[in-house]
C-alpha positions, 0 to 999 in steps of 0.5 A: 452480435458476434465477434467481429462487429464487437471488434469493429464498434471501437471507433477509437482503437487502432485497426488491428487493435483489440477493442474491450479486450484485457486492457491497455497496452502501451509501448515504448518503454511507457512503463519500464526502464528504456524497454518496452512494457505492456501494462494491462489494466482489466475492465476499468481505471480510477480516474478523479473518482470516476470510472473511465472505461477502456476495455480494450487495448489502445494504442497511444494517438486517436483518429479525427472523431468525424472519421471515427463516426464515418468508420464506425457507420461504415464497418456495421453498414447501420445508421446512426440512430440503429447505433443506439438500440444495439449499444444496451446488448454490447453493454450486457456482453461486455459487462462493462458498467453504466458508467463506460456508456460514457464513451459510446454516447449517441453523436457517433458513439465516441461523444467526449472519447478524445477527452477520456482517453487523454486524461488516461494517457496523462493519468498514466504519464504521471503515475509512471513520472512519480515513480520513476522520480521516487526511485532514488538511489534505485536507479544506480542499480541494473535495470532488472533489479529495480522491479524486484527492489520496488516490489520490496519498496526499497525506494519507500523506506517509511514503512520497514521504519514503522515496523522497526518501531516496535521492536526497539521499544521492545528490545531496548525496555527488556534491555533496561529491565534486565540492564543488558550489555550495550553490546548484545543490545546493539546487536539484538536491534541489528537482527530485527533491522534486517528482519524488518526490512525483509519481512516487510519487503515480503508482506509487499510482494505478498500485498501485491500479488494478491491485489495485482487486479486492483492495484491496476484501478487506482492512480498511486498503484498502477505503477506497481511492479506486477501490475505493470506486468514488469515482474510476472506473477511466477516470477514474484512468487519464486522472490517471495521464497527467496525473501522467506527463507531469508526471513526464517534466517533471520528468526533463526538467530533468536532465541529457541523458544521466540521461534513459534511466538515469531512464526506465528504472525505468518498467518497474518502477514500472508492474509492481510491483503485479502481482508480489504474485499470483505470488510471495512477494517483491514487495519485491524490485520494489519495492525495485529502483525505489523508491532508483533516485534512489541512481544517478540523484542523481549523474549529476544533479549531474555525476558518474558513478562506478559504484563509488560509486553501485552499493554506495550503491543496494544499501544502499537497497535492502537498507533498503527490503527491510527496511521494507516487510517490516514495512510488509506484517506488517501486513496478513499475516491479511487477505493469506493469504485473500486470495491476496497474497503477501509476504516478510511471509508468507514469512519469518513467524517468521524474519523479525528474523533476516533483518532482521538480515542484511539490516542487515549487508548495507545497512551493508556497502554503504553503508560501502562507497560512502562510502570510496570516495567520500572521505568524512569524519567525518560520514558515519560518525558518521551512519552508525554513529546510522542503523545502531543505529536499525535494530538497535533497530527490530528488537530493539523492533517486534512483528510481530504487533501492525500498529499496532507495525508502522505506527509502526516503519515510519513510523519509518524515514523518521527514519533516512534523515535521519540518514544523510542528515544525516552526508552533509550535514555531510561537505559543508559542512565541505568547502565551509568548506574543513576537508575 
């Protein structure tokens, strides 16, 4: 079949449209900000667990389906019964799946198209809704910033949060070992706040460029930046530099012998993304650099104890297992059709009780690094509050219902205040001089 017959069997496209092209294109400002945007979506979209095949660029409305028929029959001068023995060789070319049959059944090819292509129009009206409602404070901002402030997830706090988390564990147990000054404390935290805010800023740009052709297959993340074609991939690698350089200014206010510990979990930061096409845990990388400031907050403040700072790193980690598990239940249908994998999907029913070996061993460990770092009442009161969190978060979070999962996710920064908290208190009573 050449080329013009498969432009011509895409009853449902407009007339200069391009059918089973690179994907969707939409305008009016369908996914920018008072502009018009072009979102392309390759082959295929996520839709309630199914795949929903487009392939081609469509443009917002639909012809009458007896028109669409007549139009189809007319250009190929075929009857409707020859309509199906040329479909299995368009299926073949186009590659498009057995599930994309769907929208050339028999009855005249578009069988349950009006269907289809409104349930994407509504997909993506509400993926464009949700984000534009989570921007924020964004919006106070000049339109051509708020791309590049949503490729750092600005407007997404929870996650520059967790991965502080660790960090003030660290910088505030070295800081009562040693009963370091209020002050140089104070300030120690403040260089990991910014270092936190954006290195994590970077580890999204770094995601999203490298998963710009699968974010475009499910519901949460079609909206991103890149894969909206709101900021080019040219343009998000010169922004990753940027965010780099200032992430090694930022190391740079360390210590000298915490620079190789602290560049070291680079390697890591920038291959994450890639472990979910090849293996069912990508939570292990994301674990093992997400709490690196659990071992560099204590050569930061002047201490290097290995057996301190070891156990307290696998509590974060363990933690960190445990939380984006949850964070990935919530997109485990979209992921199996798109070829992500998971711990999500692979622990499925099993994975509270898991939680619950991962608690004991997050517990464990940060029991562990706390008496062998001298610490007080405090950090076992906090300890004992951070650990029945975890168990209620277990007992209560559905793993079937995503919102549930968001909320209990977000529900974790809490708990790394709490332990936080107890360390906190641990050293002012020190600095009172009643420890």
């Amino acid at each position: 079949m050449d080329d013009q017959q498969n432009t011509q069997i895409c009853g449902i496209a407009e007339e200069d449209s391009e059918c089973f092209g690179k994907g969707v294109s939409q305008k009016s400002g369908f996914h920018g900000v008072g502009i018009d945007q072009t979102l392309e979506i390759d082959k295929q979209i996520v839709l309630d667990g199914d795949l929903v095949g487009i392939g081609h660029k469509w443009e917002p409305g639909i012809q009458n389906l007896e028109n669409e028929k007549l139009d189809v029959r007319r250009k190929l001068g075929v009857r409707s019964e020859q309509i199906q023995t040329l479909l299995p060789a368009v299926w073949r070319i186009l590659d498009l799946g057995n599930e994309v049959k769907r929208l050339l059944l028999e009855l005249g090819v578009c069988r349950g198209a009006r269907r289809d292509v409104h349930s994407l129009q509504n997909l993506l009206v509400h993926s464009r809704e949700e984000r534009l409602a989570g921007l924020g404070i964004l919006t106070k901002f000049p339109p051509k910033l708020i791309p590049y402030m949503e490729l750092m997830r600005i407007e997404k706090p929870i996650g520059t949060k967790l991965l502080l988390s660790p960090c003030m564990w660290a910088i505030t147990m070295a800081a009562y070992m040693t009963s370091a000054p209020l002050a140089s404390t104070a300030y120690m935290m403040s260089v990991f706040a910014v270092g936190a805010f954006v290195m994590r800023g970077a580890g999204c740009t770094i995601n999203d460029l490298l998963d710009r052709d699968l974010d475009n297959k499910v519901a949460r993340t079609m909206e991103r930046p890149i894969t909206s074609g709101r900021v080019s991939t040219k343009q998000a690698i010169v922004f990753l530099g940027g965010q780099l350089a200032v992430g090694l200014a930022v190391l740079l206010q360390l210590p000298a012998d915490c620079f190789l510990l602290g560049a070291s979990s680079l390697a890591i930061v920038g291959t994450y993304p890639l472990f979910k096409r090849f293996t069912y845990y990508p939570q292990v990388a994301l674990s093992l650099c997400f709490n690196w400031g659990a071992l560099l907050g204590f050569p930061a403040m002047g201490v290097w104890n290995w057996p301190v700072m070891i156990p307290l790193y696998l509590s974060g980690f363990f933690w960190c297992m445990h939380y984006d598990t949850i964070y990935a239940h919530q997109d485990k249908k979209f992921d199996i059709d798109a070829g992500i994998k998971s711990t999500a999907l692979a622990w499925g029913d099993k994975s509270k009780t898991i939680f619950k070996g991962l608690t004991a061993a997050q517990m464990g460990c940060y029991t562990l690094s706390g008496v062998l770092a001298g610490m007080g009442p405090g950090f076992y009161f906090g300890a004992a509050y951070g650990a029945y969190r975890l168990v209620r978060m277990i007992q209560l979070v559905d793993l079937n219902n995503p919102k549930d999962c968001g909320y209990w996710f977000r529900e974790n920064i809490n708990t790394g205040h709490v332990f936080w908290l107890g360390i906190f208190v641990d050293y002012c009573l020190r600095l009172l001089g009643y420890l």
